[in-house]
C-alpha positions as CSV (number, residue, x, y, z in Angstrom):
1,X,43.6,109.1,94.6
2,X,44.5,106.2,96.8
3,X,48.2,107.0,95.7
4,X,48.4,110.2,97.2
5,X,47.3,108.4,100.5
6,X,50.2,106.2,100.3
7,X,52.6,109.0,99.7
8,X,51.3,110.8,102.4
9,X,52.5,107.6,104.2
10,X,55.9,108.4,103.8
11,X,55.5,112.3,104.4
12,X,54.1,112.6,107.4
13,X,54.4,110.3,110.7
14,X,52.8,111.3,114.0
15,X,51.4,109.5,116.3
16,X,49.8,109.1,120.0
17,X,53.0,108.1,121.8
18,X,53.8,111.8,119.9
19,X,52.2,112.9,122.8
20,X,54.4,111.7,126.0
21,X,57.0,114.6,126.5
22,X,60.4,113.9,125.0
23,X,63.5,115.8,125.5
24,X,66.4,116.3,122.9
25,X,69.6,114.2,123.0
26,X,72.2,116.4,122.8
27,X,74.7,113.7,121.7
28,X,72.9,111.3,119.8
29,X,75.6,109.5,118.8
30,X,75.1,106.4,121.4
31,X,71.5,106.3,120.2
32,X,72.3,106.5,116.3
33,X,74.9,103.6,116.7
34,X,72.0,101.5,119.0
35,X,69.6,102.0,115.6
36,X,72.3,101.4,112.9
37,X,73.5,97.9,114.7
38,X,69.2,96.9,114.8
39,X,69.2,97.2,111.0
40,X,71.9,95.7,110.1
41,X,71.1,93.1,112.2
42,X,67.7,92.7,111.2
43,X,67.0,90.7,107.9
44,X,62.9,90.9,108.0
45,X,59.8,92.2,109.7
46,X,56.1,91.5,109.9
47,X,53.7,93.4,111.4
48,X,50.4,94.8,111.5
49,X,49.4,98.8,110.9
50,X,46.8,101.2,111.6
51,X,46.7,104.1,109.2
52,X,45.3,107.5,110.2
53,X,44.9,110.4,107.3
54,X,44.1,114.0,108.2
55,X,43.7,116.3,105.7
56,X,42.4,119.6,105.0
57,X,39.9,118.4,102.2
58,X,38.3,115.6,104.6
59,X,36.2,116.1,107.7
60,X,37.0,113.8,110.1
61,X,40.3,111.3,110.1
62,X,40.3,108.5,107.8
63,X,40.9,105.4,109.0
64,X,42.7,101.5,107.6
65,X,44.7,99.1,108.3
66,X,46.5,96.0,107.3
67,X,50.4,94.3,107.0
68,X,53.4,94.6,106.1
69,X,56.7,92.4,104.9
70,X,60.1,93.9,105.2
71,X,63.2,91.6,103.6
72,X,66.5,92.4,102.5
73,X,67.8,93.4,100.4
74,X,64.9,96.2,99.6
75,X,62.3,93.9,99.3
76,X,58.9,95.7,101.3
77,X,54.5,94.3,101.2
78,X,52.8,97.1,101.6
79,X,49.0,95.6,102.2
80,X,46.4,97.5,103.0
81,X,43.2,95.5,103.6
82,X,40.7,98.2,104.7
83,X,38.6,100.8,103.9
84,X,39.7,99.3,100.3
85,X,42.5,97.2,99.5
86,X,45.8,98.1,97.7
87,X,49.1,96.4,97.9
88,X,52.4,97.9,97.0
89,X,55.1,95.5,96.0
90,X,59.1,96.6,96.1
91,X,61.1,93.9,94.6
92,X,64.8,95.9,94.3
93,X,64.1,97.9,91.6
94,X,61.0,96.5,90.7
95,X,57.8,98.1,92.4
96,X,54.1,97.6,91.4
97,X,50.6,98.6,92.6
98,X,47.5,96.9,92.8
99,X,44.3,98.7,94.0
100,X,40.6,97.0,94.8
101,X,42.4,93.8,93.0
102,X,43.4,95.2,89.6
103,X,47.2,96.2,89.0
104,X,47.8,99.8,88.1
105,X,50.1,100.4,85.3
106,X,49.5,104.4,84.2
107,X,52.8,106.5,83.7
108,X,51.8,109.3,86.6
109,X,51.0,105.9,88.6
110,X,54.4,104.5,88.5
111,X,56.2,108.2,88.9
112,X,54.2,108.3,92.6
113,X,55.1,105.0,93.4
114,X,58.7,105.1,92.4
115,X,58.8,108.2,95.0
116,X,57.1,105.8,97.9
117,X,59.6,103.1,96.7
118,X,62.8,105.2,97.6
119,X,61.4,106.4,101.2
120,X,59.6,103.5,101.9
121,X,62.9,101.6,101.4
122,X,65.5,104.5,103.3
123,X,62.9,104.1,106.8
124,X,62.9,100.5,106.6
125,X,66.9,99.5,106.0
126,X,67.7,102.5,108.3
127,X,69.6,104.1,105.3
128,X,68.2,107.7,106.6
129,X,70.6,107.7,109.3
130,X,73.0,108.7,106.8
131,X,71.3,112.1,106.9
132,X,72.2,112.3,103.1
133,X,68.9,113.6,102.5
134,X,67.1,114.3,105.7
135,X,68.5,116.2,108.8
136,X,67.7,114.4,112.2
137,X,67.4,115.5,115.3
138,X,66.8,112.7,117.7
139,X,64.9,113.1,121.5
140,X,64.2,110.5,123.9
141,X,61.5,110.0,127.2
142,X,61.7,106.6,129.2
143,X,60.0,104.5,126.7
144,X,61.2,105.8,123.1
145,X,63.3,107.5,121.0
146,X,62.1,109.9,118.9
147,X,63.9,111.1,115.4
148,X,62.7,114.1,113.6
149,X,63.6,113.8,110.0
150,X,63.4,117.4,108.2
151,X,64.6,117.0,104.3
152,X,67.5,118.7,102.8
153,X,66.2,119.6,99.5
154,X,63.9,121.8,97.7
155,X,62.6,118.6,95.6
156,X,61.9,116.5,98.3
157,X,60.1,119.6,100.7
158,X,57.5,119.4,98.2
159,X,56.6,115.9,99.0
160,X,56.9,116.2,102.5
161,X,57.8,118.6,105.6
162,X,58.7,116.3,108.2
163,X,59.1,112.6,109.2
164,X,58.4,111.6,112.6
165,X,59.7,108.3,113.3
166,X,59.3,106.5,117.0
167,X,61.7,103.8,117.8
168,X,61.1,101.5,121.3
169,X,64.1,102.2,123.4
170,X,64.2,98.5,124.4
171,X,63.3,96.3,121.3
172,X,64.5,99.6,118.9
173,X,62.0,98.6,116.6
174,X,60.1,101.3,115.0
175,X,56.1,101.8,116.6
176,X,55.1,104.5,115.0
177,X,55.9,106.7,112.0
178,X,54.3,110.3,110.9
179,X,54.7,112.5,107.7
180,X,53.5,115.4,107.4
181,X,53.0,117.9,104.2
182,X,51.8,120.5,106.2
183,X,50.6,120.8,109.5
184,X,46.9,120.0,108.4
185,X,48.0,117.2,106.0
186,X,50.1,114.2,107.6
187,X,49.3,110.2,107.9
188,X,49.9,108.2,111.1
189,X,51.0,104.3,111.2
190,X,51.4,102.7,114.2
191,X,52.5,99.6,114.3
192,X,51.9,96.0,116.2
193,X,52.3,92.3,116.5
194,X,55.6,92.8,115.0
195,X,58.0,89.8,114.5
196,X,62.0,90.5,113.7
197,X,63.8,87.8,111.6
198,X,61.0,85.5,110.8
199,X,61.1,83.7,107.5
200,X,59.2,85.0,104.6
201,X,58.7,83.8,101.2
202,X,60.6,85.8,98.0
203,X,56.9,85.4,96.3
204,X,55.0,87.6,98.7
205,X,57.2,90.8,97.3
206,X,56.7,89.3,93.7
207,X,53.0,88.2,93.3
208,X,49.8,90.1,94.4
C-alpha cells in the first residue's frame, strides 16, 4: 500500500552524501543551537524530492519524485507526482490523503497518516531537537552535518529504527533525510531547488 511507502518516508533516511566520511561532534551543542535558530527563523520551504524505496519484498529500488510545501505553523504538501501520484495534506490538525486523484477516507487510512502527520511535522519545525522522543547524536565532515535520530520508545521502534537526517553546514537546510525499519527496509529523499521563506498560499495545504 502506497501508505506504507509514505511511512517509510519518515522511518528511514539515507542517502548518497551518507557516504562521505563523517566524524562525531563530541559537543554538539554549537551545531544544535545553529539548527534551532534556522527553524525558527524559517517560516516556509519549497523544494523538489527524489524518493528511493528499498525493501526486502521488491527487487530492485523503487523510484519517484515530486514537491513539497512547508509553512508554519504545521502546515506541510506532501506531492508525489511519479510513479503514481498521491498528495498528503497537513493543515494543523487536519491531514488528508489523496492517491491516483481520489481522496482516501478509510479508518486504518487515517491511523497511518496521523503517524506520518506527527513526524512529518517534528523534522520539518525542527521540534526533534528536543530529543523528547528521539536520541541524537550529531557528526559532521566539511560539507554537512549529520544527525542520527534513534527513538526512545517501544511504540515508536516499531515504526521505525533510525532517522538519518543531513543538514548543509552552510545554508543548514536539510538535503537529505533516511528512515530505516530495518536495515533492508528504509526510504531515501534527497532534496533540491529548495527556496526558504517564499510566499505560499494557505489553499495549497487545504485543497488537493
Amino acid at each position: 500500500m502506497k501508505l506504507i511507502s509514505s511511512l517509510l518516508f519518515f522511518l528511514s533516511l539515507s542517502t548518497t552524501i551518507s557516504a562521505q566520511e563523517y566524524t562525531k561532534i563530541n559537543d554538539p551543542k554549537a551545531c544544535k543551537a545553529a539548527l534551532e535558530k534556522q527553524h525558527k527563523e524559517t517560516k516556509s520551504i519549497q523544494a523538489d524530492f527524489t524518493e528511493t524505496t528499498t525493501s526486502s519484498l521488491l527487487t530492485a529500488a523503487q523510484k519517484g519524485s515530486g514537491k513539497m510545501w512547508y509553512k508554519k505553523e504545521n502546515k506541510i504538501r506532501w506531492e508525489k507526482s511519479k510513479p503514481e501520484s498521491q498528495v498528503i495534506l497537513i493543515n494543523g490538525k487536519a491531514v488528508k490523503l489523496q492517491e491516483k486523484g481520489k481522496e482516501v477516507s478509510s479508518a486504518s487510512s487515517k491511523i497511518v497518516v496521523k503517524k506520518i502527520q506527527s513526524l512529518m511535522v517534528q523534522m520539518m519545525t525542527g521540534e526533534f531537537l528536543n530529543e523528547k522522543e528521539f536520541k541524537i547524536s550529531y557528526f559532521e565532515n566539511k560539507s554537512n552535518y549529520k544527525l542520527i535520530l534513534t527513538p526512545k520508545s517501544d511504540k515508536m521502534k516499531r515504526y521505525v529504527s533510525e532517522i538519518n537526517l543531513i543538514f548543509s553546514r552552510k545554508e543548514l537546510t536539510i538535503k537529505e533525510l533516511t528512515m530505516m525499519t530495518d536495515s533492508d527496509n528504509k526510504l531515501v529523499y534527497s532534496f533540491s531547488n529548495m527556496e526558504v521563506n517564499g510566499t505560499i498560499n494557505d489553499t495549497k495545504f487545504t485543497t488537493f
